[in-house]
N, C-alpha and C positions, 0 to 999 in steps of 0.2 A: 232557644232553638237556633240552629243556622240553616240556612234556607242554599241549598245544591240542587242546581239545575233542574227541577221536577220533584223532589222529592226536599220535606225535611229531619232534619236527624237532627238526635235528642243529642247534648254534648255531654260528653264521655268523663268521669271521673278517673280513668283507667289510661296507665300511658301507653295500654295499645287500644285503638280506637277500634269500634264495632263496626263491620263493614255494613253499608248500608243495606245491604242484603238482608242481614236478619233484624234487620229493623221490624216494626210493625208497622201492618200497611193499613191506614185509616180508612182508607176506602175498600176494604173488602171484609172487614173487621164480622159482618154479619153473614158471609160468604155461607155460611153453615144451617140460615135458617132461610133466607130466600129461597125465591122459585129458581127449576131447574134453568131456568131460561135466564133469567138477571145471576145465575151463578157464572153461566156458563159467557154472558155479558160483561161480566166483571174482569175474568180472564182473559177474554179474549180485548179490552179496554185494555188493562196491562204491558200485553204482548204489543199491541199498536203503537207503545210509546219505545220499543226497544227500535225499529228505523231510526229514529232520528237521533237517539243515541250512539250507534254505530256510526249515521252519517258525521257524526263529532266528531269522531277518531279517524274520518278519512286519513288528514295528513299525517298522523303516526302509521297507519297504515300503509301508506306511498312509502314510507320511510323504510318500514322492513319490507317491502316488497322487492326496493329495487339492492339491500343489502345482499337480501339471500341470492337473488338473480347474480349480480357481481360473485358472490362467493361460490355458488353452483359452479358457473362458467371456471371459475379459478379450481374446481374439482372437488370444493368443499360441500355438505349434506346437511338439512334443515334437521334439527332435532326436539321432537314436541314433547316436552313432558309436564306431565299433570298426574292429578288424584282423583277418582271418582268420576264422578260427570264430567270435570273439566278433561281428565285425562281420556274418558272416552272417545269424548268429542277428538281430540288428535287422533288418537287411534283409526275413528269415523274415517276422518280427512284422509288422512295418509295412503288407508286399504283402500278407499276410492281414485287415487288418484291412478291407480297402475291400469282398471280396465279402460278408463277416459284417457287417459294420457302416455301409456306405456312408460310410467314412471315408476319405481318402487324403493327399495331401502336404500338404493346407491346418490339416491337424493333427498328422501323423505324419509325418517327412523319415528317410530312413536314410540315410547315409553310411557308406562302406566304401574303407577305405586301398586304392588303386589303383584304385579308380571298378568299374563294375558288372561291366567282365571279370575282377575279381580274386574275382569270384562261384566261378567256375571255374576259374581257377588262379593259386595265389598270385602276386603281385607284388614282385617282392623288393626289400628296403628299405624300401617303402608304408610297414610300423611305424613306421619310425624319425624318418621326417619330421613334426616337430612344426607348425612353420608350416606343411605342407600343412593338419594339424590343424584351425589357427587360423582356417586362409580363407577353410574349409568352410561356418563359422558366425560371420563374420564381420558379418553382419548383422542378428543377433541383438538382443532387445530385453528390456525387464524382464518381460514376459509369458511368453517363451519359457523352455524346458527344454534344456538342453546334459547328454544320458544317455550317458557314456561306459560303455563295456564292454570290461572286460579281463580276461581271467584271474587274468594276473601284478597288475592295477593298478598296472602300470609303465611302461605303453608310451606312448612318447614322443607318437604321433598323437593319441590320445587326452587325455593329457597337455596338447597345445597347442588342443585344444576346449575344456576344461574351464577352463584359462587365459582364453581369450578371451572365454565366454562371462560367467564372472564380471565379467570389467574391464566388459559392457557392461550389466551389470544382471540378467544370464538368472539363473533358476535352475537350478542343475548337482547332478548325480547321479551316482555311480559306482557300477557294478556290477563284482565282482570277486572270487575265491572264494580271496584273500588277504588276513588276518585284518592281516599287514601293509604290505599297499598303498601305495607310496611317492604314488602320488595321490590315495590319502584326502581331505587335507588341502585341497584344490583341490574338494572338492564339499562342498555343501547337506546332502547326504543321502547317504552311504557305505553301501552293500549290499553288506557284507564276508562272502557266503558261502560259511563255511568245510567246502568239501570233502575237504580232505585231500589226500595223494599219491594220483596217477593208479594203474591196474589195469596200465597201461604206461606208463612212466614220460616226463610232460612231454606223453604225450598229451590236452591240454587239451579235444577233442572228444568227451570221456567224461565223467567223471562234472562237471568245470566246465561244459562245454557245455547237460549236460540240468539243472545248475543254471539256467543263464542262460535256458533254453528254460523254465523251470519261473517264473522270475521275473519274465519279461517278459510269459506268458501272464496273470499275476494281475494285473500291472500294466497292461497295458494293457484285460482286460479289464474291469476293477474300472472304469477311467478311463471307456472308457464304460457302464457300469450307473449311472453316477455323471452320466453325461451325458446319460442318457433313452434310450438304445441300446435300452434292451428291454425289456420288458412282464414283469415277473414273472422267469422264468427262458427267458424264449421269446425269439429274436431278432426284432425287428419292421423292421429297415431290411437285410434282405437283398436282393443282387442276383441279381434272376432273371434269369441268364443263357442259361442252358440247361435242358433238360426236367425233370432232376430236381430243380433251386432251382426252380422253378414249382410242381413237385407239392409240395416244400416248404412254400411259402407257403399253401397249401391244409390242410395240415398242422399248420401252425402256429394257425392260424385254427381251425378243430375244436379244437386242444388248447386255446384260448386263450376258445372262449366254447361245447365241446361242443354245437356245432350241427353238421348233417349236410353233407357236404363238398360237396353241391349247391350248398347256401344262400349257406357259403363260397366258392365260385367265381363264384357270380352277384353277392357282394358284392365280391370283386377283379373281376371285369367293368366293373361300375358306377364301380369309381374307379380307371379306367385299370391297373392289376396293382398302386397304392400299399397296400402291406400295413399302414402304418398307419391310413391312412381309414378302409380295409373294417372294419377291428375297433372303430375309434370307432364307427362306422357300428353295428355288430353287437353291440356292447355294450351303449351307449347308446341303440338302438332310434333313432335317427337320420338322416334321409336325406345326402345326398353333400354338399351345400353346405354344411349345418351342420357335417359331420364335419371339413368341407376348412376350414372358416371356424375353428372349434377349436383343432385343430392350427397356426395362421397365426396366431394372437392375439396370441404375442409370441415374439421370438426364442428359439431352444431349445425350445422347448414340447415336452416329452412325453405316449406316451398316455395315462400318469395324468396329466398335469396338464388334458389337453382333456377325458377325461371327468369330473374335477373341477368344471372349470368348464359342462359340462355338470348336474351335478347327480347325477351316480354315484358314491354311495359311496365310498371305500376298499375295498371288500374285497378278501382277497387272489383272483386268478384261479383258474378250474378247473385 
């Protein structure tokens, strides 16, 4: 046996090696006959050990965080493709990022083997097709990010992204909770998060899954903190779409300069519901045009950088 970080795996006769994912897992081996309570014990044991997993990959992490950030700014777009669960999870990440962050395709693309019905039920074969992979992101540029995501970091879709994106300049990333990942080798930035064998075995929607759910929230959120996304620890480019993102923004605003949420609201009045004028606006002791003129001074501009060049401080927020 060779003994990896938490877990052991049986050595492989096979010159492609068994991701440790579908290993069997000794400790949950009677998973089927135990009480509901040491079942649900067992699992949730499992899951506890993917933190510290994750915390491993920090500095691969750091590492594509601050790529995609340089590449964004230079005009380039992060592109996530996966299969299955892994490709969900991007998909997750992506559609999330637009009502948080006012981000969408012009930064962030998901791709998922079998296109968006395979959202909902697998496509069989999708994996295995590499040039589907490759055609995906075929137009790819040295700005851009080609982020594959696989459990195994074997799968062939994936596989031919990560190919393509290289030959055309991108920088590529793999995420994969296989320590030996036969597509390592094909990315920039390897995020070899090693979780061990599954609580059910090869069920990679468990403890790989809330890996990958756990890396891509850092990752993408970190990319925009990095990119002016937000004030402090407050989000500033949310979409209010509905009644309670509006009370939101009203909320945000009191937490963000502890003024009374009249004041707050009569300053999102004043600048059309843009939550971050109103707080230039309210920070800076400001009217609308100067806050709107701030903010427009130069591409990207954040609200520290507009109340900067307004003459406010550094300090940190309420």
């Amino acid at each position: 046996m060779i003994a990896e970080a938490g877990f052991e795996r049986h050595a492989q006769s096979a010159p492609r090696p068994v991701s440790p994912t579908e290993e069997r897992n000794p400790r949950t081996r009677d998973i089927d006959v135990v009480s509901t309570a040491d079942m649900v014990r067992m699992i949730t044991d499992e899951d506890a050990a993917v933190i510290a997993a994750v915390r491993a990959a920090h500095p691969r992490i750091v590492e594509a965080v601050d790529l995609a950030v340089e590449g964004i700014r230079a005009g380039g777009r992060v592109h996530y493709v996966g299969s299955g669960t892994s490709g969900r999870m991007g998909l997750l990440d992506a559609a999330e990022l637009l009502p948080t962050y006012g981000v969408g395709e012009e930064m962030f693309v998901p791709h998922l083997a079998g296109g968006l019905g395979a959202f909902k039920k697998a496509v069989e074969g999708a994996e295995d097709d590499a040039d589907a992979g490759a055609a995906l992101v075929s137009d790819v540029g040295p700005a851009d990010m080609v982020f594959g995501i696989a459990a195994s970091g074997n799968t062939p879709y994936v596989g031919g992204a990560l190919d393509m994106g290289r030959s055309r300049g991108a920088r590529t990333v793999l995420l994969a909770s296989n320590p030996f990942a036969l597509l390592a080798p094909k990315a920039d930035v390897p995020i070899l998060v090693n979780t061990g064998p599954e609580a059910i075995t090869g069920s990679t929607r468990m403890k790989a899954g809330t890996a990958q759910k756990m890396v891509l929230n850092t990752f993408s959120t970190a990319v925009m903190v990095r990119l002016g996304k937000t004030y402090s620890n407050l989000m500033v480019e949310v979409l209010a779409t509905n009644a309670k993102l509006r009370r939101r923004l009203v909320r945000l605003l009191t937490q963000a300069t502890d003024l009374e949420p009249d004041v707050c609201e009569n300053a999102l009045a004043a600048t059309d519901g843009d939550l971050r004028a109103a707080l230039v606006m309210l920070v800076a002791g400001v009217d609308r045009s100067t806050a709107f003129a701030a903010l427009a001074a130069t591409p990207g501009t954040s609200v520290r950088d507009a109340l900067s060049r307004l003459g406010v401080p550094p300090a940190s927020p309420r």
